[in-house]
C-alpha positions as a printed NumPy array, in Angstrom:
array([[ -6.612,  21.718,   8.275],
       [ -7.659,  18.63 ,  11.022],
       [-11.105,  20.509,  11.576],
       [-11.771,  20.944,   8.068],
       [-10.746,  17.234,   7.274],
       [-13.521,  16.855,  10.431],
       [-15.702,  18.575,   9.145],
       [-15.409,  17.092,   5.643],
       [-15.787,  13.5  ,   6.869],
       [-18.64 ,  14.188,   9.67 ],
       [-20.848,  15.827,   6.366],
       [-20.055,  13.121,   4.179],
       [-20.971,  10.112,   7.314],
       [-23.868,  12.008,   7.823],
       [-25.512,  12.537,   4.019],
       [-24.443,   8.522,   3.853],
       [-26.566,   7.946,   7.008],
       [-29.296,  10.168,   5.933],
       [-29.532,   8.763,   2.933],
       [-29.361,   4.999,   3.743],
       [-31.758,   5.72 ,   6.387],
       [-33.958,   6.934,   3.731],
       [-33.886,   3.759,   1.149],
       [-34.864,   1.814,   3.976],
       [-37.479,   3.63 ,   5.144],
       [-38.945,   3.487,   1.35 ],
       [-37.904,  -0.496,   1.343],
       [-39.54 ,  -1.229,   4.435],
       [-42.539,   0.581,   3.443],
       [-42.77 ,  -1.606,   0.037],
       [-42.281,  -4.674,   2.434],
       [-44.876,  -3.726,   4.643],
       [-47.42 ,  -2.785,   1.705],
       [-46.616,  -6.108,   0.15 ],
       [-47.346,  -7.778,   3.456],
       [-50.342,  -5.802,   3.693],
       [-51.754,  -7.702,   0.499],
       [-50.897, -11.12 ,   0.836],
       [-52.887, -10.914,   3.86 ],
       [-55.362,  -9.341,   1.746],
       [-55.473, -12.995,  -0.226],
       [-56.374, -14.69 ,   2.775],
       [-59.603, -12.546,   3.594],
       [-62.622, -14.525,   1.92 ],
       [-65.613, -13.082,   0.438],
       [-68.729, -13.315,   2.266],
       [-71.243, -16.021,   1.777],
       [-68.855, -18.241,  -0.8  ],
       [-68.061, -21.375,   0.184],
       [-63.832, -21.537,  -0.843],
       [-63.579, -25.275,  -1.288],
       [-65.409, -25.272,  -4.37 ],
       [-63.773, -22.579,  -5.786],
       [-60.611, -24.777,  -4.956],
       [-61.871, -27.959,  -6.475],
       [-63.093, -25.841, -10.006],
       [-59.463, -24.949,  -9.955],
       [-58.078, -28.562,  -9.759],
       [-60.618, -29.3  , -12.657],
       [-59.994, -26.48 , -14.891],
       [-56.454, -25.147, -13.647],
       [-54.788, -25.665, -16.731],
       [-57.052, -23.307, -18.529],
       [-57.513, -18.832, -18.105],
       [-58.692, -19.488, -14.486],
       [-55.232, -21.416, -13.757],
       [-53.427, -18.291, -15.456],
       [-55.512, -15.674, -13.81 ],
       [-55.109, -17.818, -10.049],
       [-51.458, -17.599, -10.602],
       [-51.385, -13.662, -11.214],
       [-53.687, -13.29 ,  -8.094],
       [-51.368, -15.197,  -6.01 ],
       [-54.196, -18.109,  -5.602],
       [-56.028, -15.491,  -4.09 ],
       [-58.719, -16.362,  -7.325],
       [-58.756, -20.082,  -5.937],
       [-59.519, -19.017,  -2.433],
       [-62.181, -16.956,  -3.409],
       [-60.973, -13.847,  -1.437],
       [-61.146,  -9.919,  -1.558],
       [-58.261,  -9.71 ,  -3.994],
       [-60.025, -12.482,  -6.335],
       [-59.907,  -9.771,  -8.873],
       [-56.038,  -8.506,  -8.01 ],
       [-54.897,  -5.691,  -9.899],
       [-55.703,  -7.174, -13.107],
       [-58.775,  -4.869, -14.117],
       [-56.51 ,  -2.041, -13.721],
       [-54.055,  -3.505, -16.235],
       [-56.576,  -3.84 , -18.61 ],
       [-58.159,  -0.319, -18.151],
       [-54.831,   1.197, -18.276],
       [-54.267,  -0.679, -22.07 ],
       [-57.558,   0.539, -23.513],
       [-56.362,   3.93 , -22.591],
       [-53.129,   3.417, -24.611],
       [-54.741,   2.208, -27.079],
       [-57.888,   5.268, -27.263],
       [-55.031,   7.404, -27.067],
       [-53.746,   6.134, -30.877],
       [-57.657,   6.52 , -32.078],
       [-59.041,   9.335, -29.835],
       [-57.982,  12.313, -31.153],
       [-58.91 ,  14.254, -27.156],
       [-56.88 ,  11.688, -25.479],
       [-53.969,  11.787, -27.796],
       [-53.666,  15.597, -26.98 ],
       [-53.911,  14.828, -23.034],
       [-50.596,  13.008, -23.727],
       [-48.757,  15.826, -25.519],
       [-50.072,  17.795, -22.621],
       [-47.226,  16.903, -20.233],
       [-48.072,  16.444, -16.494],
       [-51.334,  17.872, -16.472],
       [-52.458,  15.404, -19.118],
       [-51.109,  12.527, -17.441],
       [-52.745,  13.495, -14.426],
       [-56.151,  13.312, -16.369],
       [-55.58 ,  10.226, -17.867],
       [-54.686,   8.267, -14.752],
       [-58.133,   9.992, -13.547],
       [-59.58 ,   8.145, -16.465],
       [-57.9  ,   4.973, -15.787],
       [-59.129,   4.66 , -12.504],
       [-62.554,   5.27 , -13.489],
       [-62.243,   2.531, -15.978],
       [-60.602,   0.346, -13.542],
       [-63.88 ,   1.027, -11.365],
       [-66.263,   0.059, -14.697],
       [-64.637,  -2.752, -15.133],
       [-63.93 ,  -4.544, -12.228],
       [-67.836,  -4.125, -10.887],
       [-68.319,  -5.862, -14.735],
       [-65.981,  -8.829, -14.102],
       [-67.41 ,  -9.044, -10.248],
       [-70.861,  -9.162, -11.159],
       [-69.892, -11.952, -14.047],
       [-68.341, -13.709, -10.818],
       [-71.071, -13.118,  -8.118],
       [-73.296, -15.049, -10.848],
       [-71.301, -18.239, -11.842],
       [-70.406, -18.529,  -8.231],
       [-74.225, -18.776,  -7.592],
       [-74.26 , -21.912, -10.276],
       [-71.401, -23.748,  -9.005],
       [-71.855, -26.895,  -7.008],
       [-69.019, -29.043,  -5.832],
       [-68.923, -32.509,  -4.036],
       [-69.382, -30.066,  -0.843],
       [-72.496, -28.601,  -2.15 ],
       [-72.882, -24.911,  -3.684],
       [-70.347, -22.358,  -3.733],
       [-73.059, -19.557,  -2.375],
       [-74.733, -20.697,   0.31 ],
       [-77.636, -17.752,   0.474],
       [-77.63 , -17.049,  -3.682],
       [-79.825, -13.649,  -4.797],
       [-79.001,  -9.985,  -5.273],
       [-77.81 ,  -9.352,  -1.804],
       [-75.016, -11.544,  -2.579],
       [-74.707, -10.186,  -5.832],
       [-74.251,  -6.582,  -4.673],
       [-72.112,  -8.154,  -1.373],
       [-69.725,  -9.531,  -4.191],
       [-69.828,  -6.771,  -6.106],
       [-69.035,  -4.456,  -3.633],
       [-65.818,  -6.52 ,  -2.065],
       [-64.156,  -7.346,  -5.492],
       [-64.256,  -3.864,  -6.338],
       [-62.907,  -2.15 ,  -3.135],
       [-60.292,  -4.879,  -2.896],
       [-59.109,  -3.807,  -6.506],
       [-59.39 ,  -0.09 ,  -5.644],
       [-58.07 ,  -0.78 ,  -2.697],
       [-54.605,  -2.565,  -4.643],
       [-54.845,   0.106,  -7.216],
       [-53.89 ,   2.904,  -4.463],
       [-51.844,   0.121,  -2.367],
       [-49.585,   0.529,  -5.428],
       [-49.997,   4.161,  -6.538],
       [-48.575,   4.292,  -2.227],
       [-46.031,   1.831,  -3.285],
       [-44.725,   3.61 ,  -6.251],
       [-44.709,   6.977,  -4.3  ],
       [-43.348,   6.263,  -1.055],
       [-41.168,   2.905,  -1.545],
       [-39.223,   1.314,  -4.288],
       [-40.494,   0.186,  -7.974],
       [-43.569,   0.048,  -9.426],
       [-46.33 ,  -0.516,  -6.955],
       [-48.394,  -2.429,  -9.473],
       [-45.778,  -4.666, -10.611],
       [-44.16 ,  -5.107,  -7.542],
       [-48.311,  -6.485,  -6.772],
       [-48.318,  -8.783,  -9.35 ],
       [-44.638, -10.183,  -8.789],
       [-45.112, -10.713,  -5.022],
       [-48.528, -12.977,  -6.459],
       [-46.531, -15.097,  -8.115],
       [-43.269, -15.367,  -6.464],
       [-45.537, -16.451,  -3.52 ],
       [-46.849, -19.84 ,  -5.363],
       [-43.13 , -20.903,  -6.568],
       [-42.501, -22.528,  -3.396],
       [-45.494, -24.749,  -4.043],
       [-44.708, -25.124,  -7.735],
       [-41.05 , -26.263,  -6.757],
       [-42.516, -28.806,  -4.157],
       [-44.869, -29.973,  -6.281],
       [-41.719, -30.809,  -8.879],
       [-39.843, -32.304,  -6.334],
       [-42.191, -34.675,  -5.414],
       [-42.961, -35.863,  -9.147],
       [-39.171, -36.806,  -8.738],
       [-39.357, -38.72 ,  -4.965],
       [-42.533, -40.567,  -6.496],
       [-40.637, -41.581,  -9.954],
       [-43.103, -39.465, -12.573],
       [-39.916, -37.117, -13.574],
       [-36.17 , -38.713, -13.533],
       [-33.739, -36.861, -10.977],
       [-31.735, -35.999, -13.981],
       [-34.657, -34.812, -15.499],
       [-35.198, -32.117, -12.678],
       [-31.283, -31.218, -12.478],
       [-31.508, -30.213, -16.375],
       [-34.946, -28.512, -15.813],
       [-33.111, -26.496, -13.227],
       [-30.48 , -25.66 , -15.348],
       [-32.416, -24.481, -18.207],
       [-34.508, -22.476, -15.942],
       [-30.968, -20.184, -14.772],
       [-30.372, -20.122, -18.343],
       [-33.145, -19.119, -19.67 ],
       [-33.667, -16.493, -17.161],
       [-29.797, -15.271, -18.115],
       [-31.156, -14.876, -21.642],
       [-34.386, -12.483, -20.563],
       [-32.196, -10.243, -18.447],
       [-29.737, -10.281, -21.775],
       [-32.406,  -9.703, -23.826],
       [-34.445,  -7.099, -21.496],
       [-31.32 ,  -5.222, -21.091],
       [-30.481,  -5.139, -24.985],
       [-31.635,  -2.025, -26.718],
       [-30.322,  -0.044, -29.945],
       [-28.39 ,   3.312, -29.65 ],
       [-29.82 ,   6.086, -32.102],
       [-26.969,   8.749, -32.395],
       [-28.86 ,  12.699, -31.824],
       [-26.72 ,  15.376, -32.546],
       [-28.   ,  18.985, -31.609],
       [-26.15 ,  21.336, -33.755],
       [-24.356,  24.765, -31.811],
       [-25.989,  27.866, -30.863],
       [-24.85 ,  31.247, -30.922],
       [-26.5  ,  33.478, -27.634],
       [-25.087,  36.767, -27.515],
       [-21.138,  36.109, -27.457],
       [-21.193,  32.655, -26.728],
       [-21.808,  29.456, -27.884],
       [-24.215,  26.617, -26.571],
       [-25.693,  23.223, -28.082],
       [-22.994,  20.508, -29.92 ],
       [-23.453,  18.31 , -28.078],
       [-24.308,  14.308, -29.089],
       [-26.217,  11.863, -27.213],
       [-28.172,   8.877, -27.79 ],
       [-31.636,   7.518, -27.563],
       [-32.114,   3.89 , -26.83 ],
       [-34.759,   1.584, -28.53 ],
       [-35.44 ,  -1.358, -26.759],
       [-35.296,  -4.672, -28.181],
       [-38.405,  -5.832, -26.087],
       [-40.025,  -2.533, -26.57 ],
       [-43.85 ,  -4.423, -26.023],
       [-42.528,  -6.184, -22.59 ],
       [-44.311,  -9.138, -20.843],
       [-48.563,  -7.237, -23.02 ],
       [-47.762, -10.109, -26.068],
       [-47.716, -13.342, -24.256],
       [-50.749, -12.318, -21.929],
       [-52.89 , -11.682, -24.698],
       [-52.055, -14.704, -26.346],
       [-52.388, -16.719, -23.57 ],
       [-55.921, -15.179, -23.013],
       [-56.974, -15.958, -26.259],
       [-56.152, -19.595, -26.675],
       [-57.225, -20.539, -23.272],
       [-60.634, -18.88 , -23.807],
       [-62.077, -21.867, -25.746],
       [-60.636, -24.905, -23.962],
       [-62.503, -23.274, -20.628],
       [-65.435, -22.773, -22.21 ],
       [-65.508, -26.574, -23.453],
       [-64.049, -27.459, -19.774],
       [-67.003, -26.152, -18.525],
       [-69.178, -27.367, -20.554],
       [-67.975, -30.734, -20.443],
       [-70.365, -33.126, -22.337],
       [-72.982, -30.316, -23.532],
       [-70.544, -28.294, -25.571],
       [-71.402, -27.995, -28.922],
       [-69.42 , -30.433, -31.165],
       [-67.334, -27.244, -32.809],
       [-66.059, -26.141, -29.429],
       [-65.611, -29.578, -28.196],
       [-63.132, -29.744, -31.622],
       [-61.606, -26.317, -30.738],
       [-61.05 , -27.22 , -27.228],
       [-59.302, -30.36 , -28.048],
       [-57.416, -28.798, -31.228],
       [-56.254, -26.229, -29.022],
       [-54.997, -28.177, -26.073],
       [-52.19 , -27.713, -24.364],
       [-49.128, -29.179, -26.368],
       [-50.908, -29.88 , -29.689],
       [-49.15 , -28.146, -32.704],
       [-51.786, -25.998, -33.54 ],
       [-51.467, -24.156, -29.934],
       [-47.777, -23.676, -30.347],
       [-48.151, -22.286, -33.557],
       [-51.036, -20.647, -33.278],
       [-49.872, -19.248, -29.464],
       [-46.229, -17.99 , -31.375],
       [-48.389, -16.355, -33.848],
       [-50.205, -14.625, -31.631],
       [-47.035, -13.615, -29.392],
       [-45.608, -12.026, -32.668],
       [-48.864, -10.102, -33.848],
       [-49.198,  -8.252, -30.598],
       [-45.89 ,  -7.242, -30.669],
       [-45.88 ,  -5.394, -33.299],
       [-49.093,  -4.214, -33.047],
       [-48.235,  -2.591, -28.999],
       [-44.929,  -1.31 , -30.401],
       [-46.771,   0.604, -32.865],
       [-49.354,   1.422, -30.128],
       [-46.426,   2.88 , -27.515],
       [-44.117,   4.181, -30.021],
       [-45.012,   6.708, -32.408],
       [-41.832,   7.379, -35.15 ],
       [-44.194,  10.325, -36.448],
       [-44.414,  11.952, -33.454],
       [-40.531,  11.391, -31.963],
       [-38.911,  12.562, -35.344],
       [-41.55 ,  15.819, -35.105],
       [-39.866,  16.265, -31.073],
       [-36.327,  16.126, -32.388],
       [-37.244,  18.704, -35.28 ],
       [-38.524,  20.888, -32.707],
       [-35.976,  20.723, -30.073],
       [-33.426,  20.958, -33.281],
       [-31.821,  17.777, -32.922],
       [-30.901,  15.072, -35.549],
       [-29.841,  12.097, -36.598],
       [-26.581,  12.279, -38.83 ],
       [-27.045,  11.762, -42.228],
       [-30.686,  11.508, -41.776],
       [-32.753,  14.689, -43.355],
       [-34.962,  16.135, -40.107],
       [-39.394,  15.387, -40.398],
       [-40.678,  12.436, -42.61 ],
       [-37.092,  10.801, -43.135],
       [-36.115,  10.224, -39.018],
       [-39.527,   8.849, -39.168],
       [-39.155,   6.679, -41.708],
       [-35.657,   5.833, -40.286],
       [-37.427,   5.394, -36.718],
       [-40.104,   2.645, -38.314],
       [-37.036,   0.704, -39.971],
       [-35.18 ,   0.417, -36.972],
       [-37.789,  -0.251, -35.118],
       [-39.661,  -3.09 , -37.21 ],
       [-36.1  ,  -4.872, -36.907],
       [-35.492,  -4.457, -33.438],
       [-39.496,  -5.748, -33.127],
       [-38.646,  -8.699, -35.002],
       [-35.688, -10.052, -33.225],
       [-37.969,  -8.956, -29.758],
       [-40.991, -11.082, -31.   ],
       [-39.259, -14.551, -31.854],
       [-37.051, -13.696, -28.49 ],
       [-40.947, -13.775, -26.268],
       [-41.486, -16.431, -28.633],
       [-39.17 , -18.912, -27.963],
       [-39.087, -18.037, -24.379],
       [-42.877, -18.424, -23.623],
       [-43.039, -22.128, -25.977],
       [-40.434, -23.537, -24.041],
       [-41.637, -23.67 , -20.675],
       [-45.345, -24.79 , -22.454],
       [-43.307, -27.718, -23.872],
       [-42.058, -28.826, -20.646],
       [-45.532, -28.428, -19.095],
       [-47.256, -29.765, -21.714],
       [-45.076, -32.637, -21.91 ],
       [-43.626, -33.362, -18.837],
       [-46.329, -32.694, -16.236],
       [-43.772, -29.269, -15.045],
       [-46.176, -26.701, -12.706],
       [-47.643, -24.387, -14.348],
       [-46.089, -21.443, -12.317],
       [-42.813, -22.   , -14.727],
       [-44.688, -20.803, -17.317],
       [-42.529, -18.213, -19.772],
       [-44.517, -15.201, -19.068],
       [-44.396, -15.631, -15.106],
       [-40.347, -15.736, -15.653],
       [-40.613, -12.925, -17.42 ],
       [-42.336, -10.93 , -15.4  ],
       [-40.628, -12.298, -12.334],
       [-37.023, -11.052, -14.121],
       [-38.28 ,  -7.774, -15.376],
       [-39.885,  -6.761, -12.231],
       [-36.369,  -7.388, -10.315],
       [-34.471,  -6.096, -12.964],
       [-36.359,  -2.654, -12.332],
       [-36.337,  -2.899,  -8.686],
       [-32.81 ,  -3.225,  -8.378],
       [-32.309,  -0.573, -11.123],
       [-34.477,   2.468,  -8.661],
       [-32.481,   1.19 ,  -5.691],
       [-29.479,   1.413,  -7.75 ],
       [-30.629,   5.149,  -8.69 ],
       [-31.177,   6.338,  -4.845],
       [-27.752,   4.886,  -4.396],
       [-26.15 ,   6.835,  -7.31 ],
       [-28.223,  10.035,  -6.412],
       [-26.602,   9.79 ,  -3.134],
       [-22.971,   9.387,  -4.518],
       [-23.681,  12.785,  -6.138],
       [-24.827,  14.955,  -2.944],
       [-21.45 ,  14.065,  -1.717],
       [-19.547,  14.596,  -3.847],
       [-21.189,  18.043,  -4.51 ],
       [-21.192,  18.368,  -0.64 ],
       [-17.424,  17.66 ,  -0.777],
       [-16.699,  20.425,  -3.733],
       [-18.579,  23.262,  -1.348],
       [-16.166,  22.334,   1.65 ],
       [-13.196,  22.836,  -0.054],
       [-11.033,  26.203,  -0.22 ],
       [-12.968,  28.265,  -2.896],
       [-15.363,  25.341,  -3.377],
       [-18.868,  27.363,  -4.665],
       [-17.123,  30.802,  -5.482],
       [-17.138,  32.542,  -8.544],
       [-14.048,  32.943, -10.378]])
């Protein structure tokens, strides 16, 4: 009996040691990777002169180029390999969700299963190529008309330095694209969030100093900052309520008669999230409403009187943003929940894998019953992004807070954690599981058939 007990707790110290060993391995390697790009943000492009990038930035940072800085991790304002980031994969990878609702080819590549997915990611990466030597070129030729009080930003402009340009903002976004394919693969989370979370998180020490010392100079009240910080824990307390909050669809499969025995009656759930459109809404929104007060930034005197009036109406703050930018925030959440969630084509999977919802007739009524739902839990989701993302752009736009505490950084700061800590929590939980199953084989009889 004292050797078995042994044996019994040297198997179970050893698949806790294996196992542990392994979740760091994978946590080290998305340290490492992460390390591997903020580095990356440091590396400048050849033949750019960074200071004027920097000082466009101070001019115009409260415009797309201050949102799009703050994804790259100021690696936009520094005018370095990862200027682009992983953003042109993010945007390939949502016109292929959304050819797959209007391309009949592509919409059969999803029902494909793994092979499909497989070809669509090949697609995505091709578009990711596509557009990011697009958005590079744009670059390599407004950095080639940019003075500063330095001089120009290019010091040798022509094609050379287009192609140079070119060249480096693409690898360096091909080069993120597979960092966080690796990521995803080999460590823990989502590579390409985990990308676009380090960017940010990186700049909140700066955006905290800078509030900090708007307090010790007397622009923002200590009080001021104490309920600021306040409101910031609560408000994050509300996204991980809300992120976390989803609807439970009862699915009963009916029994089964095989041979002499029964199998099937069982009931189970399928969750609708409330949130089903995550962070999408408020960075199309944003993009959209800071498109024409750039434009008119840069400009400046020669814009045309309408965009001068559109640049102004539009500010930061005014009324017309904030209802205009909750507007927005609302439209696209409906229209990617439609785009990601298909009630015709879930209610068609239950019918064919015989399972139902009770009191619901299988085919066109679950899908009807799947677009009610839905639409309600979409409503309640849209004026919860809503509210979020217009508070923080009331304290910026009226109280001089960094921009970095913007609502769709927080909540893509909290989601990004929120699934980090859920896969670690997984490797853990897989791990409980081994031993126990490791501990039901080492007992007397443990394995046999009775």
């Amino acid at each position: 009996m004292a050797s078995a007990a042994e044996q019994l707790a040297a198997n179970l110290n050893l698949g806790v040691l294996s196992k542990a060993t392994e979740l760091k391995k994978r946590i080290w390697f998305t340290l490492a990777a992460l390390v591997v790009y903020r580095v990356g943000t440091y590396i400048p492009v050849p033949g750019v002169d960074a200071s004027v990038m920097g000082e466009l930035l101070r001019q115009h940072g409260s415009g797309i180029l201050g949102m799009f800085n703050m994804f790259t991790g100021g690696a936009l304002g520094r005018m370095t390999v990862f200027a682009l980031n992983i953003m042109p994969y993010i945007s390939a990878s949502i016109i292929v969700q959304l050819m797959q609702a209007a391309v009949p080819a592509l919409e059969q590549l999803k029902k494909e299963g793994e092979s499909g997915r497989k070809k669509l990611n090949q697609y995505t990466r091709y578009l990711t190529v596509v557009i990011a030597m697009l958005q590079s070129y744009g670059i390599a030729v407004g950095l080639e008309s940019m003075r500063g009080s330095f001089g120009p930003a290019v010091l040798d402009p022509g094609y050379f330095f287009r192609l140079t340009c070119m060249v480096t903002l693409t690898g360096g976004t091909v080069f993120l694209m597979w960092l966080g394919e690796q990521i995803t693969a080999r460590g823990v989370g989502n590579g390409i969030s985990l990308i676009i979370f380090s960017g940010i998180v990186a700049n909140l020490p700066h955006a905290l100093a800078n509030l900090l010392e708007l307090g010790r100079t007397g622009a923002l009240s200590p009080f001021f900052i104490l309920m600021f910080l306040v409101i910031a824990v609560l408000v994050v307390a509300f996204i991980v309520f809300m992120e976390r909050a989803h609807r439970r669809v009862v699915v009963q499969y009916p029994k089964r008669q095989v041979g002499t025995r029964m199998f099937g009656g069982d009931s189970t759930h399928m969750p609708l999230k409330v949130n089903t459109s995550g962070v999408i809404p408020p960075i199309f929104a944003s993009s959209i409403l800071l498109i024409p007060a750039t434009i008119s930034g840069f400009a400046g005197t020669g814009a045309p009187g309408w965009l001068s009036w559109i640049g102004t109406t539009l500010g930061h703050g005014t009324p017309l943003y904030m209802v205009t930018y909750a507007a927005l925030i609302i439209f696209f959440c409906f229209f990617y929940t439609a785009v990601v969630f298909n009630p015709q084509e879930t209610a068609d999977n239950l019918k064919k894998y015989g399972g139902f919802i009770p009191g619901i007739r299988p085919g066109v009524a679950t899908a009807e019953y799947f677009d009610y739902v839905l639409t309600r839990l979409t409503a309640v989701g849209a004026l919860y992004v809503a509210a979020v993302c217009l508070l923080p752009e009331i304290l910026i736009s009226h109280y001089g807070v960094p921009f970095y505490f913007g609502g769709t950084s927080l909540m893509i700061i909290v989601s990004v954690t929120m699934d980090t800590v859920t896969q670690i929590q997984a490797h853990l939980l897989a791990h409980q599981y081994e031993g126990l199953i490791r501990r039901s084989r080492l007992r007397p009889g443990g394995g046999r058939g009775r």
